[in-house]
BABAFI-552425 format. One line per 10 residues: for each residue x, y, z of C-alpha. Coordinates in steps of 0.25 Angstrom, whole numbers, padded with zeros to 4 digits. Layout:
X,Y,Z; ...
//
This chain:
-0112,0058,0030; -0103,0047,0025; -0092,0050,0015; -0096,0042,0006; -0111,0046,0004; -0105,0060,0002; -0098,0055,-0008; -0109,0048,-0015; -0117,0061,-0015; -0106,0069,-0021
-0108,0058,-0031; -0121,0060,-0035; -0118,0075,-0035; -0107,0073,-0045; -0118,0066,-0055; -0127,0078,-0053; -0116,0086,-0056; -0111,0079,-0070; -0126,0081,-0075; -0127,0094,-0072
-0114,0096,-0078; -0118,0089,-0091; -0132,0096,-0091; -0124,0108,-0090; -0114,0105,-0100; -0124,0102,-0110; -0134,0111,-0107; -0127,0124,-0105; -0123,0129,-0117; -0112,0140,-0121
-0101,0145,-0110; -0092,0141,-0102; -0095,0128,-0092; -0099,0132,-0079; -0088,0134,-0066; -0093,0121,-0061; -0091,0112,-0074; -0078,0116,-0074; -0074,0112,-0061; -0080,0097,-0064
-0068,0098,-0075; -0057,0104,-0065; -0044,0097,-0065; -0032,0096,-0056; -0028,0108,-0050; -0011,0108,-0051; -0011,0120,-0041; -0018,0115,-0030; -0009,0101,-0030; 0002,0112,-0028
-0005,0119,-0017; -0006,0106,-0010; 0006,0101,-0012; 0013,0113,-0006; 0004,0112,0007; 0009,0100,0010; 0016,0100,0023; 0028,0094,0029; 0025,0098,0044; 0012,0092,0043
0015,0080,0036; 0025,0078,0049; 0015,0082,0059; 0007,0073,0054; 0015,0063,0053; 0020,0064,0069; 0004,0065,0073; 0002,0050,0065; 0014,0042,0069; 0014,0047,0084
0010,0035,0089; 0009,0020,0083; -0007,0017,0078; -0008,0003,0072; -0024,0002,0068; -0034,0004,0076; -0024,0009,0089; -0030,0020,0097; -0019,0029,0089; -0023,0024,0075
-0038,0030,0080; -0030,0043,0081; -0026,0045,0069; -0039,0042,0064; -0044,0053,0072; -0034,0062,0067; -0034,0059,0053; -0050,0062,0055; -0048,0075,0063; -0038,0081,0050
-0049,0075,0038; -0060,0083,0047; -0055,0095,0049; -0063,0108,0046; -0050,0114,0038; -0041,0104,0033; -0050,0091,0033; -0057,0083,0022; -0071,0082,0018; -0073,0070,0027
-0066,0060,0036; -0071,0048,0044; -0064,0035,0048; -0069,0022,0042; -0068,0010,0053; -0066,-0006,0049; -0066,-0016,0059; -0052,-0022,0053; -0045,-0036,0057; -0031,-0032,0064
-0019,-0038,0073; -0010,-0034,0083; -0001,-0038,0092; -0003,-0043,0107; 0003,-0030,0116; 0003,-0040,0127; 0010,-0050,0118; 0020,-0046,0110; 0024,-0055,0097; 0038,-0060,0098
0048,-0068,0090; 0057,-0077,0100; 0068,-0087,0101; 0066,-0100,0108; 0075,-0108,0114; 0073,-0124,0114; 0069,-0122,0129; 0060,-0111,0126; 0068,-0099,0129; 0067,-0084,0123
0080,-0082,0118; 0076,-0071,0107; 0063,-0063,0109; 0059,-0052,0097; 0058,-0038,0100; 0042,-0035,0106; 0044,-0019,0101; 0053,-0011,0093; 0066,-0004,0097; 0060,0012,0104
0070,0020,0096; 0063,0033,0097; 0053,0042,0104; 0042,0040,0095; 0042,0025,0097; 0039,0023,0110; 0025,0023,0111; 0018,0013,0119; 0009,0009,0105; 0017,0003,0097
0014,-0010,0091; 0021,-0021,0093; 0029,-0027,0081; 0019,-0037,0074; 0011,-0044,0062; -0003,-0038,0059; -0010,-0053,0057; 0002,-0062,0061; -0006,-0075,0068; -0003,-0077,0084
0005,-0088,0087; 0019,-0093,0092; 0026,-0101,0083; 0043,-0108,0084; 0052,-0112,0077; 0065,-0112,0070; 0069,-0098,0063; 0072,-0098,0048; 0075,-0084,0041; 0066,-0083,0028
0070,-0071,0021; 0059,-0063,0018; 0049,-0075,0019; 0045,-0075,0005; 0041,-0089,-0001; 0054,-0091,-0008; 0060,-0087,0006; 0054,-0099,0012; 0055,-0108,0000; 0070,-0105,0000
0071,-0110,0016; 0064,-0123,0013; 0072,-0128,0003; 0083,-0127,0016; 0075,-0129,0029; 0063,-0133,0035; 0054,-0122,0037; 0042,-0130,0046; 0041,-0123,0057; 0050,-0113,0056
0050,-0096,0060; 0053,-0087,0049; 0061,-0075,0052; 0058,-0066,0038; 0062,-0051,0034; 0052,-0041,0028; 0051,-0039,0013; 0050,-0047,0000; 0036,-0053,0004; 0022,-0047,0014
0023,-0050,0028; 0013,-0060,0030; 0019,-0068,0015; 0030,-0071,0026; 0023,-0078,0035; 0013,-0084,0024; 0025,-0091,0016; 0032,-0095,0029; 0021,-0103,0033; 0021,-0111,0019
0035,-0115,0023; 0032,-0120,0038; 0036,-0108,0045; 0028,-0105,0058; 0032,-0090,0062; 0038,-0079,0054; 0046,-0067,0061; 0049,-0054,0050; 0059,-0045,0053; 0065,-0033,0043
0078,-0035,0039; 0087,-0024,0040; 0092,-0028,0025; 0078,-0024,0020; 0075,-0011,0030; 0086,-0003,0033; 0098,-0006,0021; 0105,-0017,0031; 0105,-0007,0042; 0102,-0014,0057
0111,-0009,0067; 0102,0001,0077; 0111,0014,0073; 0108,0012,0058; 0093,0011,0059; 0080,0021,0066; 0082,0030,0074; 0095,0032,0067; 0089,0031,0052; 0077,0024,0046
0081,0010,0046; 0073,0000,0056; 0077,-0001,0069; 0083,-0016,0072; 0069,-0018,0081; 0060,-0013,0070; 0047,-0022,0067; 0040,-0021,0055; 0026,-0024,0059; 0014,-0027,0048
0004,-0033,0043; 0005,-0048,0041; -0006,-0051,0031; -0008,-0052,0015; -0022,-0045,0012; -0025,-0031,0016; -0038,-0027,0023; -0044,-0033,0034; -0043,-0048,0035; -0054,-0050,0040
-0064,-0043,0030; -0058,-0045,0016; -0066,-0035,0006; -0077,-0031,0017; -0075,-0017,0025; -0071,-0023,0039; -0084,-0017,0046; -0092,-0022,0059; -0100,-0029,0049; -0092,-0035,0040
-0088,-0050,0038; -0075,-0056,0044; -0069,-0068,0040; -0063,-0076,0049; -0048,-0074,0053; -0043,-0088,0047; -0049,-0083,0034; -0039,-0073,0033; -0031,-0073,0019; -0015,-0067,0019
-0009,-0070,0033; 0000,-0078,0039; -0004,-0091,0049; 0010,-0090,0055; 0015,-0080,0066; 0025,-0068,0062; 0031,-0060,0069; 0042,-0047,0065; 0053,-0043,0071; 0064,-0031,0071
0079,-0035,0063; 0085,-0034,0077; 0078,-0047,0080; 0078,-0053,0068; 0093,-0051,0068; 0093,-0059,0082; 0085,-0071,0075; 0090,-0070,0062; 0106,-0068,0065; 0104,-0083,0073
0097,-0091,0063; 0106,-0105,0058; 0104,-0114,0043; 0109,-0110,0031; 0112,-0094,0027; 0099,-0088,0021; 0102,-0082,0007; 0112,-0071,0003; 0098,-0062,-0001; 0090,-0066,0013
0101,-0060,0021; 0098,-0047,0027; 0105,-0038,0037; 0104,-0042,0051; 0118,-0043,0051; 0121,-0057,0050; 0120,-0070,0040; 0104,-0074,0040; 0102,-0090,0040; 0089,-0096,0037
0089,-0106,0049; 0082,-0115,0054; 0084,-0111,0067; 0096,-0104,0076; 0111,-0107,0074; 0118,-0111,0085; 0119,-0099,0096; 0109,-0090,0103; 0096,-0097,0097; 0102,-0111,0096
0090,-0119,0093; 0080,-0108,0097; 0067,-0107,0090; 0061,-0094,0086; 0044,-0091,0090; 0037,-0083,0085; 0025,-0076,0093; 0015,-0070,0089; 0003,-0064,0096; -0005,-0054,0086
-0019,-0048,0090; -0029,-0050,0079; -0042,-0040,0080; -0052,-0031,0073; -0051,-0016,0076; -0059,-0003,0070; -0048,0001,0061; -0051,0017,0054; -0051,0024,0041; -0050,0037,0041
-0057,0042,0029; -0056,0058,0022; -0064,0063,0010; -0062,0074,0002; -0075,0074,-0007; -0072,0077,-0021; -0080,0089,-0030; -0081,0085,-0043; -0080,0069,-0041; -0082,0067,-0029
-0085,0050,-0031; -0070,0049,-0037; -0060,0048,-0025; -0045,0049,-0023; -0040,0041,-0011; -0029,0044,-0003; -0025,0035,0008; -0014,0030,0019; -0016,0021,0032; -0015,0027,0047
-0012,0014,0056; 0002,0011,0057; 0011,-0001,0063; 0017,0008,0075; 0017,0024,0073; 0019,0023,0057; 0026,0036,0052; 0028,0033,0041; 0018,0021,0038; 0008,0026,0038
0008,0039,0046; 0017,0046,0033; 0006,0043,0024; -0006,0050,0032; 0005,0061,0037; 0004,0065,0022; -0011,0061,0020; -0015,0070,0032; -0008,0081,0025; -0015,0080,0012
-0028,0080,0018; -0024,0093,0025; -0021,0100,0014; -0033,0094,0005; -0041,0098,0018; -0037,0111,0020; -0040,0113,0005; -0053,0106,0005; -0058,0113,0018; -0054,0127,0013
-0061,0124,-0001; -0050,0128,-0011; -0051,0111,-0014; -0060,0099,-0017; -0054,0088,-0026; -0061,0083,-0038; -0064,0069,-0032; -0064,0064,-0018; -0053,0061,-0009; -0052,0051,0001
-0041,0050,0013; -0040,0038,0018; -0032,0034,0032; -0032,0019,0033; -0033,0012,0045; -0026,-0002,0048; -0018,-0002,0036; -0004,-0010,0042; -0014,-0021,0043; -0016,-0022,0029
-0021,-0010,0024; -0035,-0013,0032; -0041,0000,0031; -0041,0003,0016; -0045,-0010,0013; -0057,-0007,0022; -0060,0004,0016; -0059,-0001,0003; -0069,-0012,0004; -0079,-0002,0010
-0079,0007,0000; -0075,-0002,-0011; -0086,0001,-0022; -0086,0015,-0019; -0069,0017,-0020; -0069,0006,-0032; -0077,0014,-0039; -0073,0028,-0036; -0059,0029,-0031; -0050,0037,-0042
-0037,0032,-0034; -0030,0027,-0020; -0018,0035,-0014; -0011,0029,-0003; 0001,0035,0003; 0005,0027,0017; 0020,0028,0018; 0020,0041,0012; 0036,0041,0014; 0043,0029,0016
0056,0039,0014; 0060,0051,0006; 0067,0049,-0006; 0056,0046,-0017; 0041,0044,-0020; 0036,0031,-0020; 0022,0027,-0027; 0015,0015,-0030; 0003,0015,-0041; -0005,0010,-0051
-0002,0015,-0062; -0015,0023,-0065; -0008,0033,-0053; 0006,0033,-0059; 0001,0048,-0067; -0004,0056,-0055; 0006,0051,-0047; 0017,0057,-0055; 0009,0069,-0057; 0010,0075,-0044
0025,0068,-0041; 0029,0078,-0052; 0023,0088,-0045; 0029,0086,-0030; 0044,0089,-0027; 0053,0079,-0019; 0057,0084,-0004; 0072,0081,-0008; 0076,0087,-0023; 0068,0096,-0032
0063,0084,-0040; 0050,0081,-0042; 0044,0067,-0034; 0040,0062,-0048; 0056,0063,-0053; 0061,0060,-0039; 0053,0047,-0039; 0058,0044,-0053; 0072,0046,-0048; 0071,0035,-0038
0060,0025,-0045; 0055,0024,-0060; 0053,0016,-0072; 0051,0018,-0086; 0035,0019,-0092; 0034,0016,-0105; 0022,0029,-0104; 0031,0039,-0096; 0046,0037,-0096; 0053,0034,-0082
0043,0037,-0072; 0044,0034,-0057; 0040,0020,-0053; 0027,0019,-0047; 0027,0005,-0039; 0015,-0004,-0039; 0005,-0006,-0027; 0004,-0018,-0017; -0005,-0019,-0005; 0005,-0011,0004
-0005,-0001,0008; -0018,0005,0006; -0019,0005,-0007; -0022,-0010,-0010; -0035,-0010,-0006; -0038,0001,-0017; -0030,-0005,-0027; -0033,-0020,-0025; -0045,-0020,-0022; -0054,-0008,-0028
-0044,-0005,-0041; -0040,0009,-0036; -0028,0016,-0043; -0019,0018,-0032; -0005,0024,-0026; 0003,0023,-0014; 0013,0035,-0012; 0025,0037,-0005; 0040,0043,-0003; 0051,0033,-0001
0065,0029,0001; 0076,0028,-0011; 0078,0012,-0013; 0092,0015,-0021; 0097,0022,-0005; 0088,0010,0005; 0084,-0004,0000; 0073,-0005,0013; 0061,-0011,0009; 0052,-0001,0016
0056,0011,0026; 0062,0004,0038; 0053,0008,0051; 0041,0002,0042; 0030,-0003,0052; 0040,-0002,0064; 0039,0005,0076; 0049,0014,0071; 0040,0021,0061; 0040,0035,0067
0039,0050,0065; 0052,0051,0070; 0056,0040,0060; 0050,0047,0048; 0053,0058,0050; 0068,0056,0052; 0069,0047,0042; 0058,0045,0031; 0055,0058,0028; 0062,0070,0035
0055,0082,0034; 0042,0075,0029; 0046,0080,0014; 0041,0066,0008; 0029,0067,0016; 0027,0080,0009; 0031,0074,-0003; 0021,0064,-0004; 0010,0071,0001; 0012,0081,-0012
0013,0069,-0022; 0000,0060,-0016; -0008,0073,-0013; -0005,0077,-0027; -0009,0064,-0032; -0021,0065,-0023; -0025,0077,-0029; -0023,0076,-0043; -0034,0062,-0041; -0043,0069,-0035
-0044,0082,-0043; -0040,0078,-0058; -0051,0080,-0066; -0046,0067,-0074; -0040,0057,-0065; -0023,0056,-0066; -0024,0042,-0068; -0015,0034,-0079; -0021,0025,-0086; -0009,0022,-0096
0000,0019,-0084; -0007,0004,-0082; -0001,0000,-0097; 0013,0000,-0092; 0009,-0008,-0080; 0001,-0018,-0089; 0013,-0019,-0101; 0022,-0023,-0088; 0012,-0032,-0083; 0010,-0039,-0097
0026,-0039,-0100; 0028,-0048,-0087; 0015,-0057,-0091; 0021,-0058,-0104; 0033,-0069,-0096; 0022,-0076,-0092; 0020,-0079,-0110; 0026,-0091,-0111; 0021,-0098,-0099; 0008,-0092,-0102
0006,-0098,-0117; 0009,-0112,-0111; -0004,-0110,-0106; -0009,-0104,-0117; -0011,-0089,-0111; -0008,-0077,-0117; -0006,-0063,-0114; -0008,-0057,-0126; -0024,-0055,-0122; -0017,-0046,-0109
-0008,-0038,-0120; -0020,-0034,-0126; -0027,-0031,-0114; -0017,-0021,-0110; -0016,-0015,-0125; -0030,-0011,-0121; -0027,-0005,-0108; -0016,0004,-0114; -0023,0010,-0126; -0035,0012,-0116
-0026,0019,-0107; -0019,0027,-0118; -0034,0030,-0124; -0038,0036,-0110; -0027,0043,-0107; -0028,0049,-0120; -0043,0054,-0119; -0037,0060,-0107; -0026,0068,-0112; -0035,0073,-0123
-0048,0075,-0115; -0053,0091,-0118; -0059,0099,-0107; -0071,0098,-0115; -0069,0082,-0113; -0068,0084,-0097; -0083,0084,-0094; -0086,0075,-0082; -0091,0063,-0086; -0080,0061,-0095
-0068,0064,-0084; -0076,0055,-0076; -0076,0043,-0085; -0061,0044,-0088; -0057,0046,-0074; -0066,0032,-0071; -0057,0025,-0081; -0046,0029,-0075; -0052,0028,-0061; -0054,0014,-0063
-0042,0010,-0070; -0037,0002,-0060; -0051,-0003,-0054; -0052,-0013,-0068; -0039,-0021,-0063; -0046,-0026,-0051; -0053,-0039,-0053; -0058,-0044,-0040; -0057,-0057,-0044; -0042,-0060,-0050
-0036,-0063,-0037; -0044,-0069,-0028; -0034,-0075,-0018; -0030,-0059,-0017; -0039,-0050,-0007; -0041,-0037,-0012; -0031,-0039,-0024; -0038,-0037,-0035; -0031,-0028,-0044; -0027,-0036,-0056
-0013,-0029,-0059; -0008,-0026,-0044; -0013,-0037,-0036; -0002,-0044,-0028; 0006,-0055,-0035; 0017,-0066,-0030; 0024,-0068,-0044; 0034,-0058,-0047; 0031,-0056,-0061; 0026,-0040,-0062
0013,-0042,-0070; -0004,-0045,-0067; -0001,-0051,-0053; -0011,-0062,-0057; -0005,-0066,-0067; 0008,-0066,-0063; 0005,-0074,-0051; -0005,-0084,-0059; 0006,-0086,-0068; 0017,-0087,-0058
0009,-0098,-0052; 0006,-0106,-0064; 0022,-0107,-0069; 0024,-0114,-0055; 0012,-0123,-0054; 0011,-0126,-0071; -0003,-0131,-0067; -0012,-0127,-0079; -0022,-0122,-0068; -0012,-0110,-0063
-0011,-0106,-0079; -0027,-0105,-0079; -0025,-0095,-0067; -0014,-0086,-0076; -0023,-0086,-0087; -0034,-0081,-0077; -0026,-0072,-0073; -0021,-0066,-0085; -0037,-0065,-0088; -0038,-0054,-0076
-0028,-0047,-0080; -0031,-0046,-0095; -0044,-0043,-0090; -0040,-0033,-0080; -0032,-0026,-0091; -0042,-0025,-0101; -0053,-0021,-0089; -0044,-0008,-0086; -0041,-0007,-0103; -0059,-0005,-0102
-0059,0005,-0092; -0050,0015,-0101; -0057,0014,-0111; -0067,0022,-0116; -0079,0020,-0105; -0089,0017,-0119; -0081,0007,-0125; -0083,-0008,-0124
//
């Protein structure tokens, strides 16, 4: 029987329920309430967090994590089908399974590159000789990279095609990258030669080509990986650093979800645009290469010296060019060759239910991709190492029947996520009414450790409470503090509400929770363990996406011992479990207040400007006033809600309010040149001003153009978001009031 039907009859069984409870409770006079009334009011149960978070096991964690990353499985690779078959053999199990499990299948829009053809990145001389030619694989270093799999160093999306021309070095290829070179030097025609970091991939290519350029090649500078470290003896296998020959591979488009099906499940019978329609990619080749052979074209390059901040750590002065100085490349051209596979695959979902007993239409998700770039240890295989052993646990409970949550839980292994979060987006638009409509909240843990010194979470605000509930709860594998007073230690900031509290960072669309919370409106977090940025300044841990992102690698040096692991697995299982069996939801409403009194005290150096135009911010001030004094009113009736209070109907309609907190920010309409993005205080913004992205880019638009029509467009835009505000002010309020 499908899933979902199931869940629509335990529905309909819930409704049978509440009326008998209320015919019972009004018609039953004298005594106590019966057994089963009061379980409908059961709360939290503090001691059975404990006994999970004591059975979580660091040896299986490891095992697990050795089974996932064995060997490489891009998306829809024989071993990607696998793990599908694994993760459905450990959620079916008669003793330590879930309810149900089942893989969900989408036709998805993919690209690979051409075994037969490898891309490169060459040196021509005038007369057409190689005199440079990039490396076609990475450096083997160790035993557990030598399988025949591993996928060659690429750009999901990057178009075919074989472009020359004169190099020019362009920094991190930003637009003002590119506007300082032509102010110097023609750019028509040109290679770029860029680093990773301070914009997206594909952004690199898609300014390049505003400026002439015809090609791009990315490299990871050793400055912004591995603390300025490149000789061979400094980096992995003897540390963590990137090996001189590591590639970061990736995806090289904007929009997430399947490019071909944008807002439609990419079924057998669904509509596909056509290719040329495609929104977010670039239109020039690209290509990425190790710092070993970026050093070779780099180190040659002639013109003017770039900048004191674009220098990097190649170990010699980097020019912006055009072209080679006088030497080994004298008048060489570099081409750039790209021969990438475009195709549609069956791309798989695995799917695990645990149905809920008291409300089992409310679900708590729990989710983390399985496809990896090569055999991805640690992204994504550490993330489902420490899903795997949650659902044992759970399983083992469920099957033995000493548990059932309060409201039903969802596992979710994504498929084809590298390509931009395909799977979730998929399964979002599938499901959309039902999730928009039922879903308490979305946890994602991918990289569940990215090192281990600290926890690192990212939010809406709504989950900054149960988040620290349970890191007060877990201790650190290193000290004897909590995770909560650990974090603290390494990240915080002062709340006008709480004191100094850790910092919780704000969500992009990194990972699979975008689709939830741009799209549907779905309070969500993303956890993890990371490094110490006072000891490493490297943007992201340095095998990211290479070939050198092992088991042997993580385990020597992310997280020895698997004690992070561990670590997170308590703290997301624990906030996994208070979702799921809190008789009221641990959601804050309050918290959103600071986040609105930060947004509006950045808008407010938009004043001047603003009343030229004759807009004013004062109808958003009020708007937000409202919001708080809602908030403070709810959380109050909570505080002083009497057990007599807890009947069901009226837990339900507070937990809807707080349910849908974050569903009366979206408005589907405020950015429409934005797929998906339709959250009106996280959306993604270009202006660097910290408050509604709308606005701020409207605004930010409007100062440099000074044409009356863009100052229409921020007043707009200052209508969504007072709009918005007031919208999520209404949905705290009491349910009768109008």
């Amino acid at each position: 029987m499908n899933w979902w039907k199931v869940l629509g009859f335990s529905f309909g069984a819930l409704v049978v329920l509440a009326i008998g409870l209320l015919i019972g409770h009004f018609g039953i006079s004298g005594g106590a309430d019966p057994e089963w009334v009061k379980n409908l009011a059961q709360d939290l149960d503090e001691k059975f967090i404990q006994q999970f978070m004591k059975e979580v096991d660091t040896e299986k964690i490891k095992e697990n994590l050795r089974t996932l990353s064995k060997k490489p499985h891009v998306a829809t690779s024989e071993a990607d089908e696998e793990l599908v078959q694994l993760l459905l053999s450990r959620w079916k199990d008669p003793t330590i399974g879930l309810d149900e499990a089942k893989d969900e299948r989408y036709n998805v829009f993919l690209s690979f590159p051409d075994e037969n053809n490898p891309n490169n990145v060459r040196v021509l001389s005038p007369e057409g000789d190689v005199k440079f030619e990039s490396n076609k694989t990475e450096a083997q270093l160790t035993e557990d990279q030598k399988d025949p799999n591993i996928l060659q160093p690429f750009l999901a999306y990057a178009p075919n095609g074989t472009v020359k021309g004169n190099l020019v070095f362009a920094n991190f290829g930003r637009i003002s990258d590119f506007q300082y070179l032509a102010n110097i030097i023609n750019l028509n025609g040109t290679i770029a030669i860029v680093r990773y970091g301070g914009t997206g991939r594909v952004n690199k290519a898609i300014n390049a080509a505003k400026y002439g350029v015809v090609g791009v090649i990315i490299y990871t500078d050793p400055k912004d990986i591995n603390d300025g470290k490149s000789n061979p003896s400094e980096t992995y296998p003897h540390s963590w650093y990137m090996p001189p020959s590591g590639v970061e591979r990736g995806s090289f488009k904007e929009n997430f979800g399947d490019q071909l099906t944008p807002y439609y499940p990419a079924k057998e019978f669904t509509y596909r645009i056509p290719e040329s329609e495609i929104r977010g990619i670039s239109h020039i080749p690209a290509q990425p290469i190790g710092f070993d052979n970026a050093r070779t074209l780099i180190c040659e390059l002639g013109g003017p010296l770039a900048p004191e901040s674009w220098q990097g750590a190649l170990g010699c002065n980097y020019n912006i060019g055009p072209g080679f100085r006088p030497g080994n490349f004298n008048n060489s051209e570099v081409q750039v060759n790209v021969y990438n596979k475009r195709t549609i695959r069956s791309s798989a979902n695995v799917m695990g239910l645990i149905r809920g007993a008291v409300e089992p239409d409310r679900y708590v998700i729990y989710g983390n991709h399985r496809d990896s770039w090569v055999h991805g240890a640690i992204d994504p295989s550490s993330g489902t190492a420490v899903m795997l052993e949650l659902t044992r646990i759970l399983g083992t409970k469920l099957k033995s029947g000493k548990w059932r949550p309060r409201r039903t839980i969802i596992f979710g292994s994504w498929g084809a996520e590298e390509f931009g979060l395909i799977g979730s987006t998929e399964f979002a638009e599938d499901y959309y009414s039902k999730l928009r409509d039922r879903t308490v909240a979305y946890i994602n843990v991918d990289i569940s450790v990215f090192a281990n010194a600290t926890l690192r979470v990212q939010g809406t605000p709504p989950a900054q409470g149960v988040v620290f509930a349970a890191s007060k709860q877990v201790k650190t594998p290193k000290n004897d503090l909590t995770v909560y007073d650990n974090w603290k230690n390494h990240s915080n900031r002062t709340s006008s509400q709480h004191g100094v509290i850790p910092q919780i960072g704000t969500l992009g669309i990194g990972s699979d929770y975008a689709p939830f919370l741009h799209y549907l409106g779905i309070t969500c977090m993303d956890i993890a363990y990371t490094y110490d940025t006072r000891v490493t300044s490297a943007r992201i841990y340095p095998a990211y996406h290479t070939a050198f992102d092992t088991f042997d690698y993580a385990s020597k040096y992310i997280d020895p011992g698997f004690t992070s692991h561990q670590t997170v697995a308590r703290t997301a299982g624990n906030v996994l479990l208070r979702l799921a069996d809190s008789l009221i939801l641990p959601l804050g409403a309050r918290d959103y207040g600071e986040t609105l009194d930060g947004f509006y005290k950045q808008a407010e150096t938009f004043q001047t400007n603003l009343s030229k135009h004759n807009i004013s911010l004062e109808p958003l001030k009020w708007a937000i006033n409202r919001y708080k004094a809602a908030a403070d009113s709810l959380e109050e009736v909570i505080k002083t809600l009497s057990d007599s209070e807890k009947t069901p109907l009226k837990i339900r309609m507070i937990n809807d309010q707080l349910m849908l907190l974050d569903r009366s920010f979206i408005n589907n309409f405020a950015f429409p040149d934005k797929l998906y993005l339709s959250h009106v205080l996280w959306a993604t913004r270009s202006s660097t001003v910290a408050t509604f992205p709308g606005l701020a880019d409207a605004y930010q638009t409007a100062i440099e153009s000074d044409v009356e029509h863009e100052w229409d467009l921020v007043h707009h835009q200052l209508t969504i978001a007072i709009q918005a505000v007031d919208n999520a002010a209404s949905t705290l309020e009491t349910v009768t009031k109008i």
